[in-house]
C-alpha positions as CSV (number, residue, x, y, z in Angstrom):
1,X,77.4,122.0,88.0
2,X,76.3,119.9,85.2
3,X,77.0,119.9,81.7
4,X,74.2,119.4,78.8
5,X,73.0,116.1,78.3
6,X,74.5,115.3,82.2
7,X,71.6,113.3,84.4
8,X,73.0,115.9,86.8
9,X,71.0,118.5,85.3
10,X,68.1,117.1,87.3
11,X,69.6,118.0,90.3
12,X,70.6,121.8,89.1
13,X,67.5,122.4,87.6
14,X,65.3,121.4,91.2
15,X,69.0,124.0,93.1
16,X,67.6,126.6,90.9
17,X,63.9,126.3,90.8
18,X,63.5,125.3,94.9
19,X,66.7,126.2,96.3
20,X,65.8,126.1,99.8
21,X,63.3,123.0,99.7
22,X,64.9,119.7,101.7
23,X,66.3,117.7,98.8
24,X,67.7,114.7,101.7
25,X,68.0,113.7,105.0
26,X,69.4,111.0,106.8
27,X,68.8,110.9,110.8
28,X,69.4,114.3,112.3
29,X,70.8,115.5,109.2
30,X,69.5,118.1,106.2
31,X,70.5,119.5,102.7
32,X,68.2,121.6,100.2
33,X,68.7,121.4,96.9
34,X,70.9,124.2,96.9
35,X,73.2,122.7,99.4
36,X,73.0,119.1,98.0
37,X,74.0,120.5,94.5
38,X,77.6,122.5,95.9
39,X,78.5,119.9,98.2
40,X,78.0,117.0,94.9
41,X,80.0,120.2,92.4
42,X,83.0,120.4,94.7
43,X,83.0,116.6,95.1
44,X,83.3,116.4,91.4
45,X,86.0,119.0,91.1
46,X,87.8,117.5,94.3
47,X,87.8,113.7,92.1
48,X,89.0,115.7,89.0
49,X,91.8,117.5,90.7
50,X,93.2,114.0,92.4
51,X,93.1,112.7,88.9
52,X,89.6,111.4,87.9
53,X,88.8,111.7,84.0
54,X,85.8,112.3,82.4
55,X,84.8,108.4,81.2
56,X,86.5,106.9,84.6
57,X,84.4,104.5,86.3
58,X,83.6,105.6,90.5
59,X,83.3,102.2,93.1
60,X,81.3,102.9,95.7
61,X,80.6,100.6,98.5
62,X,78.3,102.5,101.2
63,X,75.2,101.7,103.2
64,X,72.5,104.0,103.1
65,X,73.7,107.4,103.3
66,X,74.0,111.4,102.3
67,X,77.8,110.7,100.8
68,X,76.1,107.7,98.7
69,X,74.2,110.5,96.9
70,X,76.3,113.4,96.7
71,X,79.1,111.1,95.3
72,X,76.4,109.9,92.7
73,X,75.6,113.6,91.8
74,X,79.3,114.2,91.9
75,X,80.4,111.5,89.5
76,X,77.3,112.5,87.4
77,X,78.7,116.0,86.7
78,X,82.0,115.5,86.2
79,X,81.1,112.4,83.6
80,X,82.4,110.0,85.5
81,X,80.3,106.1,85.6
82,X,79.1,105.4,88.9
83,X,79.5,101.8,90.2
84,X,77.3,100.8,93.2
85,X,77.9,97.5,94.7
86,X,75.8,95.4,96.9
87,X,76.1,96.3,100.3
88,X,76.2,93.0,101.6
89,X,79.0,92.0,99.6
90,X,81.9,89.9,100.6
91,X,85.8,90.8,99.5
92,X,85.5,88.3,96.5
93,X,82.3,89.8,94.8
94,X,83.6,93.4,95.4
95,X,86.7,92.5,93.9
96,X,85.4,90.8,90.8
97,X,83.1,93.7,90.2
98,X,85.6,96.6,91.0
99,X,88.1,94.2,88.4
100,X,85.2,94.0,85.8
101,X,84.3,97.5,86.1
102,X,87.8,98.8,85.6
103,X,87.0,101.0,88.6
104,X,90.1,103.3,89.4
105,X,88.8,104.8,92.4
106,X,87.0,102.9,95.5
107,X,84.7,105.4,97.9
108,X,84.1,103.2,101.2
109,X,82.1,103.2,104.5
110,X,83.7,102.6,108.0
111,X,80.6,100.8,108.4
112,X,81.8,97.8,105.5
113,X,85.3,98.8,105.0
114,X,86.9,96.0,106.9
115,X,85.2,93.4,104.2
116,X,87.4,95.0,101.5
117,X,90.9,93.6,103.4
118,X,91.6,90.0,101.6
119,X,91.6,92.9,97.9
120,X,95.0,93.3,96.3
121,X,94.2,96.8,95.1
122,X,97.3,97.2,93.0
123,X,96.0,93.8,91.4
124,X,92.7,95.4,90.4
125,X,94.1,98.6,89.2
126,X,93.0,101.2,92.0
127,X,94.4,104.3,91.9
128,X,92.9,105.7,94.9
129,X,90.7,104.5,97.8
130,X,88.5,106.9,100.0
131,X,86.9,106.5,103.4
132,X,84.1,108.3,104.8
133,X,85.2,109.7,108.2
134,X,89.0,110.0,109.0
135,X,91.5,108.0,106.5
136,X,93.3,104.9,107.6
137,X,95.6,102.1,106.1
138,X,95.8,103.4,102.7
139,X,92.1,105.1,102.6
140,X,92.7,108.8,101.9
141,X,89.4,110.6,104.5
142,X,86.5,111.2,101.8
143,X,85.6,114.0,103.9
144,X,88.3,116.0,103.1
145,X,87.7,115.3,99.2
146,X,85.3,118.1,98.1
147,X,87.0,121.4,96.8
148,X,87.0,124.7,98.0
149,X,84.5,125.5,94.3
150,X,82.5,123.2,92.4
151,X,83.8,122.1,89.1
152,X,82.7,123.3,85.5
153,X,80.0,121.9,83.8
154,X,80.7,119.4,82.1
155,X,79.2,119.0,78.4
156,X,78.1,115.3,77.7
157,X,76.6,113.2,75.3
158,X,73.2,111.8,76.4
159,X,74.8,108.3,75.1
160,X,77.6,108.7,77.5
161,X,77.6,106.1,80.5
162,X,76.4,107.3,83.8
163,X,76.3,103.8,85.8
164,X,77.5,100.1,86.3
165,X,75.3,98.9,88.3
166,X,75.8,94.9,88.6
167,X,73.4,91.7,88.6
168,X,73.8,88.2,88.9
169,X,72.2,87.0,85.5
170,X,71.7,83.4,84.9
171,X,75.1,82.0,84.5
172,X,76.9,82.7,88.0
173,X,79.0,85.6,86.5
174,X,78.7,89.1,87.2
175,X,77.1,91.5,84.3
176,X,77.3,94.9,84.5
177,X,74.1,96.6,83.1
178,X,75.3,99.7,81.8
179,X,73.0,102.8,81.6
180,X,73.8,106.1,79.9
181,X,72.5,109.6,81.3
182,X,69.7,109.6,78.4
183,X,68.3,105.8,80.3
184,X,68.8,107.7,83.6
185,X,66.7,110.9,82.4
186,X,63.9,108.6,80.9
187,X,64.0,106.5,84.5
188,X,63.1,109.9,86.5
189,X,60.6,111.0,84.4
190,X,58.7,107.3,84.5
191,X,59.2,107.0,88.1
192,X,58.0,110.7,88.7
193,X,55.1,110.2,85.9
194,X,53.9,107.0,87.9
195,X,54.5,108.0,91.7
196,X,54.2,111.7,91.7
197,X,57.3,112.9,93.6
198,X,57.3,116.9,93.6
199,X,57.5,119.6,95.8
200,X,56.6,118.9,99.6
201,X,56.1,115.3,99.1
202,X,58.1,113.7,101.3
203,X,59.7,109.8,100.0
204,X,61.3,107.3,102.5
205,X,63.8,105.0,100.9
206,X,64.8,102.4,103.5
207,X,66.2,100.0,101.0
208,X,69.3,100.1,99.6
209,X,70.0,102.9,97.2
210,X,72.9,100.6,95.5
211,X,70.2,98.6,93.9
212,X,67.9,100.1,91.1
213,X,64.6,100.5,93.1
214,X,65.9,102.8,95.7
215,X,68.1,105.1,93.1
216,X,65.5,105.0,90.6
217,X,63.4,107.3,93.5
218,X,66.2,109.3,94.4
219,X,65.9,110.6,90.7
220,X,62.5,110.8,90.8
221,X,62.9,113.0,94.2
222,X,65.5,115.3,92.2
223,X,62.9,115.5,89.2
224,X,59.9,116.2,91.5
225,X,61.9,118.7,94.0
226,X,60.5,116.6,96.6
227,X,62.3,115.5,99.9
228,X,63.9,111.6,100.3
229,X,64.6,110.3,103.7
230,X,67.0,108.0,102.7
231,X,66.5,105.3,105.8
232,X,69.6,103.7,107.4
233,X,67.4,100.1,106.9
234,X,63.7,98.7,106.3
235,X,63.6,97.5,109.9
236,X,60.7,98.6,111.2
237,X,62.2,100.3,114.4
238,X,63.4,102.9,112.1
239,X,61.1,103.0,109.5
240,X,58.0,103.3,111.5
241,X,59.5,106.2,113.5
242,X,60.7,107.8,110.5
243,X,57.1,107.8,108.9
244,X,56.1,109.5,112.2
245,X,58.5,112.1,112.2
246,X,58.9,113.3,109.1
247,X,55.6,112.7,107.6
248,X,55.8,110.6,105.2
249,X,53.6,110.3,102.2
250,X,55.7,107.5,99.4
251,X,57.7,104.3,100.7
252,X,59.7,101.7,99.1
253,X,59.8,98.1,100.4
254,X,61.2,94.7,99.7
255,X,58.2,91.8,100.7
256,X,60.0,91.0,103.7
257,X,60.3,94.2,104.6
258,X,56.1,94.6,104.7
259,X,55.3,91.3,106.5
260,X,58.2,92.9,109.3
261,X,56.5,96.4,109.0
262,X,53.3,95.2,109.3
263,X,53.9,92.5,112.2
264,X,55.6,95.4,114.4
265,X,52.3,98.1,113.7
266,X,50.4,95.8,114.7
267,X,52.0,95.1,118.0
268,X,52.7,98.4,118.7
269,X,50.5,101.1,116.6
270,X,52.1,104.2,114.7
271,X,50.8,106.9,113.1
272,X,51.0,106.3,109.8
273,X,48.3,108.6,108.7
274,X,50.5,110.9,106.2
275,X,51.1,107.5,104.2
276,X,49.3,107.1,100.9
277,X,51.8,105.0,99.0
278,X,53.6,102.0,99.7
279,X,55.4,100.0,96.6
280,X,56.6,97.0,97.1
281,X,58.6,94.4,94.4
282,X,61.0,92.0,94.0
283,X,58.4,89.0,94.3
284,X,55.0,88.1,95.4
285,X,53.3,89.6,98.7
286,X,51.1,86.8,100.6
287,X,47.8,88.0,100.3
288,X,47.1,87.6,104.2
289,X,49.7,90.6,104.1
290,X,47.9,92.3,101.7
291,X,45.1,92.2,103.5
292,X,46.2,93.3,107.2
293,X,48.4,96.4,105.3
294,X,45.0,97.1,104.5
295,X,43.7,97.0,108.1
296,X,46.5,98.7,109.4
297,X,46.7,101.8,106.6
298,X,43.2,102.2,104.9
299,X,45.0,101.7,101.6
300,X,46.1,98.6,99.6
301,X,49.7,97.8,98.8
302,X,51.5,98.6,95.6
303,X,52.8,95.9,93.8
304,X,55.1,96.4,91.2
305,X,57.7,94.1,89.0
306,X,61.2,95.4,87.7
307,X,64.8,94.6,87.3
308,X,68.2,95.9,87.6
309,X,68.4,96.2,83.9
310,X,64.6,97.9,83.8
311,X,64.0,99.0,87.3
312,X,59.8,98.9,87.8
313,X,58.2,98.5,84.1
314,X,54.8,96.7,85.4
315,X,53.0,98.5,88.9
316,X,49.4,98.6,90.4
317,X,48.2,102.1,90.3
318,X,50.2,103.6,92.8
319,X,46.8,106.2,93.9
320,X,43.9,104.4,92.3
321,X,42.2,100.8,92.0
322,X,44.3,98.0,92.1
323,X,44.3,94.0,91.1
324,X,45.4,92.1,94.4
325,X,47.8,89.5,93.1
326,X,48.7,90.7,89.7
327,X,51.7,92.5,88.8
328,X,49.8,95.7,87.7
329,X,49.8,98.2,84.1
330,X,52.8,98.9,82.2
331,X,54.3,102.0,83.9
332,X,54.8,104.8,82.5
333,X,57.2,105.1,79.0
334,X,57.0,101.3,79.0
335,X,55.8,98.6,76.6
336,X,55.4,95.7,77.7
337,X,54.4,92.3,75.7
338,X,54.0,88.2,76.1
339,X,55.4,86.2,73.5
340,X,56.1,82.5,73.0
341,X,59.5,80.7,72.0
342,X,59.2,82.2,68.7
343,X,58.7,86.0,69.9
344,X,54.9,86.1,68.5
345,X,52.4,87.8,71.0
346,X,50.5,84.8,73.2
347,X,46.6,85.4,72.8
348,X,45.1,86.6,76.0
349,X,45.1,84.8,79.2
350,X,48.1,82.5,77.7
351,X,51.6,82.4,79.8
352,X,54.5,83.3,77.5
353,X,57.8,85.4,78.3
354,X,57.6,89.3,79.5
355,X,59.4,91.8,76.9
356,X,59.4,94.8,77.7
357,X,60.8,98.3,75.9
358,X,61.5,101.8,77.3
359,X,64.2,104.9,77.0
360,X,64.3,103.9,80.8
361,X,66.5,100.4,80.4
362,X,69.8,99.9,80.4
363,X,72.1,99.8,77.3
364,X,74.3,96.6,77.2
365,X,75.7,94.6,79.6
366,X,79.7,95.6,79.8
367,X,81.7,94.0,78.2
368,X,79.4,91.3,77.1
369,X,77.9,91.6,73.7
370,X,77.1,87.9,73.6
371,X,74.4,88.3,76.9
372,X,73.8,91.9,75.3
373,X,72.8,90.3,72.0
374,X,70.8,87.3,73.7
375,X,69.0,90.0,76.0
376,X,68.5,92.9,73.9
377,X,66.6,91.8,70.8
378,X,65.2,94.6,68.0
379,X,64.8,97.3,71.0
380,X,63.1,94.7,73.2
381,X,64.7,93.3,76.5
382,X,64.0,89.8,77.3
383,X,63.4,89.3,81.0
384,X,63.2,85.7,81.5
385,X,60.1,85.9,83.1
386,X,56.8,84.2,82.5
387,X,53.7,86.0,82.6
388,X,50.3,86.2,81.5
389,X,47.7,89.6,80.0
390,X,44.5,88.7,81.8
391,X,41.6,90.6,79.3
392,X,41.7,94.2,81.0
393,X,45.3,94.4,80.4
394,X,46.4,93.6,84.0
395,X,49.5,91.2,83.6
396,X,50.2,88.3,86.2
397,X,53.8,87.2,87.0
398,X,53.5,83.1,86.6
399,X,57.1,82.5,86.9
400,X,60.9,82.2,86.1
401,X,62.1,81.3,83.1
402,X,65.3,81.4,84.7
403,X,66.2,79.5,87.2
404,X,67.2,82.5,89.7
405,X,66.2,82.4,93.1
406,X,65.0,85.5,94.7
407,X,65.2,85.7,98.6
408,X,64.2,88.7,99.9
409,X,64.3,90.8,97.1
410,X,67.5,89.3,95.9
411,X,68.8,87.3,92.9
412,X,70.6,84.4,93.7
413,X,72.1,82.7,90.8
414,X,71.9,78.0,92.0
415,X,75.2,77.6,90.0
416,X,77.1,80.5,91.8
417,X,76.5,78.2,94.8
418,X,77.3,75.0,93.2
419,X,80.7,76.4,92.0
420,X,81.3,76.7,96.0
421,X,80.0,73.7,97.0
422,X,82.1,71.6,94.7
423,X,84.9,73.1,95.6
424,X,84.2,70.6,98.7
425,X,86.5,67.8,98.1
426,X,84.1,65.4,99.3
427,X,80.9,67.1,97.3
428,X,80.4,64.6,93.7
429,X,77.7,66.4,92.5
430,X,75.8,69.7,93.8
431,X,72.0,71.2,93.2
432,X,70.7,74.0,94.7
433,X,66.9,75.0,94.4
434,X,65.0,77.8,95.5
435,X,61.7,77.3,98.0
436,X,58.8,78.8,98.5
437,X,58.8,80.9,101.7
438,X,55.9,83.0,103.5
439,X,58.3,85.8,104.6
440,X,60.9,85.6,102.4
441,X,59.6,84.7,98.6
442,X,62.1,81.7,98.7
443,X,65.0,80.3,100.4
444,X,68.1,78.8,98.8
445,X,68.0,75.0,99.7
446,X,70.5,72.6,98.2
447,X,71.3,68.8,97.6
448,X,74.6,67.0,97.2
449,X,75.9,63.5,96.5
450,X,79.1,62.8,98.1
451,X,82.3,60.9,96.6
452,X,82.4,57.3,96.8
453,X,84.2,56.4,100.6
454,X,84.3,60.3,101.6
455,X,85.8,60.4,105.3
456,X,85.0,61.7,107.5
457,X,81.9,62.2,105.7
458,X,80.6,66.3,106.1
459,X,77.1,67.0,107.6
460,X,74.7,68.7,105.7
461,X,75.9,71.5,108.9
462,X,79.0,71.4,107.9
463,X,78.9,72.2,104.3
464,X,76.8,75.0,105.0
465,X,79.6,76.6,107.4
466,X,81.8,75.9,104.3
467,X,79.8,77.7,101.9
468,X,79.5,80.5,104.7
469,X,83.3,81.3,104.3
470,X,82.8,82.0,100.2
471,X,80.1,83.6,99.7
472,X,77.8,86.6,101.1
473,X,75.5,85.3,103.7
474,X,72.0,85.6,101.7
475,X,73.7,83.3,99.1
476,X,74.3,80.6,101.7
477,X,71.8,77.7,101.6
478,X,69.6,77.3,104.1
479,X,69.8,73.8,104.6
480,X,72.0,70.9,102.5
481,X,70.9,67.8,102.3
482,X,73.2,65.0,101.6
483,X,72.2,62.2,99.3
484,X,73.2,58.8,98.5
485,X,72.6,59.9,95.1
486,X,70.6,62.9,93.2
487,X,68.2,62.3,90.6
488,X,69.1,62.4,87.1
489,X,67.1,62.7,84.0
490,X,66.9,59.8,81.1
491,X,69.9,61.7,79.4
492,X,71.8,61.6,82.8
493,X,71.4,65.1,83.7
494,X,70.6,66.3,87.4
495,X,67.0,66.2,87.4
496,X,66.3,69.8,89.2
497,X,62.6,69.5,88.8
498,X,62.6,66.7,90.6
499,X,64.3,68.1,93.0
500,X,62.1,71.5,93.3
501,X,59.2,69.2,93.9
502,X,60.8,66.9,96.9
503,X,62.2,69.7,98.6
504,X,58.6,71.3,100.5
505,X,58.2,67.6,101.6
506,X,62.2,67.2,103.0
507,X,62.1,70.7,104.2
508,X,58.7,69.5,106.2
509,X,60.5,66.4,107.8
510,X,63.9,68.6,109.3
């Protein structure tokens, strides 16, 4: 199983070298490299035979767990494009990024199926739908899926796409970032290069692999020929157990998911002994967290910054001295520079935006050269973000030059949640802004002003529950606070930094 130039040559290459070494687990369950590699080969041939092409793009909407991966491997050798989408995702978002995607095929989870209903699948082009466990109500059982033989290699381009994997952006709309099997290649060897995952070193992944961080690891595993626990989620009463059983040396975490980690060790100690990494991104870490990590482990935090379109190109030395509060070194196979509005390098110690370049980013956005072109400039992807070189080369994150909001660890575009809110008949005009949180980097706070004689009039309550309906739950705003009328600028525009400023003091008076 995989063809030259195929990402899945990772995978064979570690089934050859270390057959019989764990490659994954999840709870009770075990598969080596060997094993891992034929159940993923007569996936792929089982998709070929009920009609998947070589070029055909894979939907998969699954939790944490082994037939995530093998159906990643699978798609990977038989050159199909894997599409991942966000666990938490409601009917609407799933179906606008199975639509965009022109995904033919859906793989489910019992676990999130039942989200899926409101879909018109014939609407969205879906050929076929799978369901892991028994089939039901149009889902064919995934389980009976793999072929009695795995398929042929199949030869591919390195340039050929591998994966769709989807982020919010700036505008509201869904972009696909589109890597090829050549980005996913350079992605294993950076993450492998900066974390060291080989043989015998055991990796827990208790966020989601759907989401860049997670599956960038689960190459670097398959590169290394280490074991991954992939965990079922970063709550603590299975992480902390996990780390005990199996040993565990590398961990991934979203900030939340260390201020919970580290609240519940120190309530009720572990033995945590075996760990000697824990990496952490997707926004800043209090440093009174930092700090009792410390106490509790012997070892400081890993801090890290990356993005769906570049995974983690800025990290603290994962094993040596780090910079408590900065963002880290460029990682490995990354360049990294600060520039101002006219893309010249800032001097040091000046804030400008963070471009960075690598093998290891994505290629385009699908289907979008306009926010390809805007992104991708000479080689160089423009994050959006505002940072800072201090004079030893560390770089500090000072900012978004976007106006995304990230709670918990994910992005959270204010005018996706506008478009809902003024779909309100009563709601005149709609701002939402993003504040600063101890345990969760921000929460997603918004402001309306109401149409003239509205009645009954809606409670701030009230428009939250609407929201609720339309939206996933992390995208709905903590609290809405109605206005007899927003702030505007002296062209007339909503003044959002006025806003972003009132909102600690409004938020302190609730």
């Amino acid at each position: 199983m995989g063809g030259k130039g195929s990402v899945s040559e990772l995978l064979t290459t570690s089934a050859a070298t270390t057959p019989d070494e764990i490659a994954l687990r999840t709870g009770d369950d075990a598969w080596t490299f060997r094993e891992l590699a034929e159940w993923s080969g007569r996936l792929a041939r089982g998709l070929h035979d009920a009609g998947a092409q070589a070029g055909d793009r894979i939907a998969f909407f699954m939790p944490n767990c082994a037939e995530l991966v093998a159906g990643y491997w699978a798609c990977f050798a038989a050159g199909l494009t894997a599409v991942p989408l966000n666990h938490r995702y409601i009917a609407a978002d799933a179906g606008r990024a199975i639509s965009h995607s022109g995904s033919t095929v859906v793989i489910a989870h019992p676990e999130l199926v039942d989200r899926l209903a409101p879909l018109d699948w014939t609407e969205l082009g879906v050929e076929r739908r799978y369901l892991v466990g028994a089939g039901r109500d149009g889902w064919a059982s995934f389980d009976d899926l793999p072929a009695s033989r795995a398929l042929e290699p199949v030869a591919l381009d390195r340039s050929a796409d591998a994966m769709i994997m989807y982020t919010s952006g700036t505008t509201g709309n869904p972009k696909g970032a589109v890597y090829t099997h050549d980005g996913l290649r350079a992605l294993a060897e950076a993450v492998r290069a900066e974390y060291g995952q080989a043989a015998g070193v055991v990796q827990l992944l208790p966020t989601p692999a759907s989401h860049i961080g997670a599956f960038s690891n689960v190459l670097g595993g398959a590169l290394g020929g280490g074991p991954t626990v992939l965990g079922a989620s970063a709550d603590p009463d299975v992480v902390l157990p996990l780390i005990e059983r199996w040993r565990v040396e590398l961990m991934q975490l979203l900030p939340t998911g260390l201020d919970d980690f580290v609240e519940a060790d120190e309530h009720e100690h572990h033995d945590l002994s075996s760990l000697r990494s824990v990496t952490v991104g997707g926004d800043k870490i209090p440093m009174d967290v930092h700090h009792r990590f410390a106490e509790l482990t012997g070892f400081e935090v890993t801090e890290e910054i990356g993005m769906t379109e570049c995974s983690h190109y800025v990290s603290n030395p994962p094993f040596g001295k780090k910079r408590l509060g900065s963002a880290g070194l460029p990682t490995a196979g990354h360049e990294v520079r600060v520039v101002d509005h006219n893309d010249a390098e800032v001097a040091t110690g000046k804030t400008g935006q963070i471009l960075v370049k690598s093998r290891a980013m994505f290629d385009r956005y699908l289907d979008n050269p306009s926010a390809t072109a805007e992104t991708l400039r000479d080689g160089w992807l423009r994050t959006g973000d505002l940072g800072r070189f201090d004079a030893d080369g560390w770089l500090w994150f000072m900012g978004r030059a976007k106006q995304v909001i990230i709670r918990a660890g994910s992005n959270i575009v204010p005018e996706e949640v506008e478009e809902i809110l003024y779909q309100h008949p009563a709601v005149r005009l709609a701002c939402v802004v993003g504040a600063p949180d101890p345990h969760l980097g921000q929460t997603v706070e918004a402001y309306v002003e109401l149409e003239s004689g509205a009645a009954p009039a809606p409670t701030g309550e009230q428009l939250c529950a609407f929201v609720a309906d339309r939206v996933a739950r992390y995208k709905v705003p903590d609290h809405i606070f109605v206005l007899g009328e927003l702030p505007r600028t002296g062209t007339g525009k909503l003044n959002r930094r006025r806003l972003e400023t009132q909102v600690t003091a409004d938020l302190a008076s609730t």
